[in-house]
C-alpha positions in Angstrom: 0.0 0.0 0.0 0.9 3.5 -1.0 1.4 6.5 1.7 0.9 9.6 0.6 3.2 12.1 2.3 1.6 13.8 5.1 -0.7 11.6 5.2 -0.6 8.6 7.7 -2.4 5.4 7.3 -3.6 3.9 10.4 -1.5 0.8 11.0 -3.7 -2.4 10.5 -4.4 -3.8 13.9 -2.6 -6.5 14.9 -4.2 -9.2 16.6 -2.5 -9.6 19.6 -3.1 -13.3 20.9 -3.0 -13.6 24.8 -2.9 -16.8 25.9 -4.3 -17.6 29.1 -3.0 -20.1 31.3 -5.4 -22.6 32.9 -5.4 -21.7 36.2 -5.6 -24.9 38.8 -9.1 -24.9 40.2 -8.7 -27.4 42.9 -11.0 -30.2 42.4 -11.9 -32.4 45.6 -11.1 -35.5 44.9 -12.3 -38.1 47.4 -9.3 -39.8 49.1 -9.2 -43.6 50.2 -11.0 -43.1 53.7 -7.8 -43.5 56.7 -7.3 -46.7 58.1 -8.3 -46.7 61.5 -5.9 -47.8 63.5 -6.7 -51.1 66.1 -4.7 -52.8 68.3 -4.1 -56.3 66.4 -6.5 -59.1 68.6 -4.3 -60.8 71.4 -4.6 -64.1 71.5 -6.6 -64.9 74.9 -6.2 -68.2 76.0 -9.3 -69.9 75.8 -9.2 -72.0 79.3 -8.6 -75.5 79.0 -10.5 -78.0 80.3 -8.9 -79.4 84.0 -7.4 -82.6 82.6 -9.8 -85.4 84.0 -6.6 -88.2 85.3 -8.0 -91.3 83.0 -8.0 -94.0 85.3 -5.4 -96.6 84.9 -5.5 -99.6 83.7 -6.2 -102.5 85.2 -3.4 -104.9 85.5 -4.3 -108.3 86.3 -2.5 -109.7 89.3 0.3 -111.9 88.0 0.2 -115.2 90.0 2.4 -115.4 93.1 4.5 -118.6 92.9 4.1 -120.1 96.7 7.6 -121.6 97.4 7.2 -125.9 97.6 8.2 -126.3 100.6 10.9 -129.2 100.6 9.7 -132.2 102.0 10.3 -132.8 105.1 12.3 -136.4 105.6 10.4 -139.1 107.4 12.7 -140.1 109.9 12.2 -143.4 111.7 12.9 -142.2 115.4 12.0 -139.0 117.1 14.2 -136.8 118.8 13.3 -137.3 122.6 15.7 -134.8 124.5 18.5 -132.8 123.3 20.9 -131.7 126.7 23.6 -130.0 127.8 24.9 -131.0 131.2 28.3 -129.7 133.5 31.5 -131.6 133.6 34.1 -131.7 135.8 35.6 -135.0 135.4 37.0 -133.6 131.6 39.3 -131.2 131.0 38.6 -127.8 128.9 38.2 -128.3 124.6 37.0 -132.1 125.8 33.7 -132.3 124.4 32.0 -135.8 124.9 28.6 -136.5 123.5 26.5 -139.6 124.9 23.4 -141.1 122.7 20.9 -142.9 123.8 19.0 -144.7 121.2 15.6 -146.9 122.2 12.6 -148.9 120.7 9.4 -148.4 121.7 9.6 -150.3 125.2 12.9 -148.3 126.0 15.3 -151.1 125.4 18.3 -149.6 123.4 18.8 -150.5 119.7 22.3 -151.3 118.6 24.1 -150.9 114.7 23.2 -147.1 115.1 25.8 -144.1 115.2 25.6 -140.0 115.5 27.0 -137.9 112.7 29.1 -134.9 114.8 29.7 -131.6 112.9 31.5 -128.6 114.8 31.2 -125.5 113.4 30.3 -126.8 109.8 33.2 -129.9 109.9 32.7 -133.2 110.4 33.8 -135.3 112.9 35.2 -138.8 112.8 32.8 -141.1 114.9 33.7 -144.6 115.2 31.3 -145.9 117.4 28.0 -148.3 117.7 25.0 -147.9 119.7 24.6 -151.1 121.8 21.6 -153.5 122.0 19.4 -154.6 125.4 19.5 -152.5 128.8 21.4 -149.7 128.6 24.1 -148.1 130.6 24.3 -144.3 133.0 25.8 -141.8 132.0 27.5 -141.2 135.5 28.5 -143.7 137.9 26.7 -142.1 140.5 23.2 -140.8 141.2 22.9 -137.0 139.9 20.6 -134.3 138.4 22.4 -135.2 134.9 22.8 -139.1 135.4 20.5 -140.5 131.8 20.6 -143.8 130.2 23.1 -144.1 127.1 24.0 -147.1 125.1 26.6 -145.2 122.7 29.2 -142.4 124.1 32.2 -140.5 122.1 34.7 -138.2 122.9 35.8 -135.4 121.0 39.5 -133.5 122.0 39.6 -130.0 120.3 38.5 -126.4 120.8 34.7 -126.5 122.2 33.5 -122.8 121.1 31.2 -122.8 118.5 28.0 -125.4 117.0 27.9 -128.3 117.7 25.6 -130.0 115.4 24.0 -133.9 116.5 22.1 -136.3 114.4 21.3 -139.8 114.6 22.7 -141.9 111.4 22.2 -145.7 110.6 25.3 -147.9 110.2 25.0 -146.6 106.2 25.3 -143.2 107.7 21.7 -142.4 107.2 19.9 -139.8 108.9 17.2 -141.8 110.7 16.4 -139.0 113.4 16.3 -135.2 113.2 19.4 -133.2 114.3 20.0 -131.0 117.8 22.5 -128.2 117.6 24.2 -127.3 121.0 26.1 -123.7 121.1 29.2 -123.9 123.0 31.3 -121.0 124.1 35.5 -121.1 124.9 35.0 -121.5 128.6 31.8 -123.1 129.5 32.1 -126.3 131.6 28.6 -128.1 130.1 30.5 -129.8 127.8 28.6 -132.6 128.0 26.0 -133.2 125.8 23.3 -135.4 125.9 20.6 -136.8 123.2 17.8 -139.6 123.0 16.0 -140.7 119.8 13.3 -143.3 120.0 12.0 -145.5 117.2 8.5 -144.1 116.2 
């Protein structure tokens, strides 16, 4: 476009662009509600029922085993009298041992002998009981005088048991035994049995 001089030609507007920046407009927007906060659950024991014992159970009685007695032997003669009676006709550790061994009527009975332990040892005894009427043991009348038919002596230390049975010539037991306790300086040193046949 021309211009004349002295003449001015308004100036086209210019369009002048304003651009307007979006303003934030807050906008509510909903928020995931707060957790409230609770104390986790403790674990309360729930109470247990009082154990109820179980009663035990029942144990069957085992069978007690009642000992068999061991028989007893049958001996052919009982023992009538089993004595101990003072000395003073033998010397100290002199033992002497008189048997007197009878039928039923009180006669003596011969072939019969005594089996003599001291103190868990046996003795030597080689006697016999003699047959028919028998003999005293002391010559004289006393408190200790008793028929015998078989006597032996014994020489050695007199403390301790003295164990007395009646034995067959075999060396049988025929009788039951009588145990005599002797101590070191006791003068009844003298001892004294009678079996009679049963």
């Amino acid at each position: 476009m021309a211009s004349d001089a002295g003449t001015s030609i308004p100036a086209a507007p210019t369009a002048t662009l304003v651009v307007a920046m979006p303003t934030a407009t807050e906008t509510a927007t909903a928020l995931p509600p707060t957790p409230t906060l609770t104390s986790a659950p403790t674990d309360t024991p729930t109470p247990q029922p009082t154990p109820t014992p179980s009663p035990l159970p029942t144990v069957e009685p085992t069978a007690t085993l009642t000992p068999v007695p061991s028989p007893t032997p049958t001996f052919t003669f009982i023992l009538e009298a089993a004595e101990k009676h003072p000395t003073q006709s033998l010397a100290p550790n002199v033992v002497r041992i008189f048997l007197f061994v009878a039928d039923q009527e009180g006669f003596g009975l011969e072939g019969y002998s005594l089996n003599v332990l001291h103190n868990g040892a046996e003795l030597a005894v080689d006697r016999l009981s003699a047959a028919g009427l028998p003999a005293l043991t002391r010559g004289e009348p006393s408190p200790y005088t008793r028929f015998t038919n078989m006597n032996v002596i014994f020489v050695e230390a007199q403390a301790g048991t003295w164990r007395v049975q009646l034995v067959d010539g075999n060396g049988v037991a025929v009788g039951p035994a009588a145990e005599f306790e002797l101590t070191a300086d006791e003068i009844t040193r003298e001892l004294y049995v009678r079996y009679q046949q049963q």
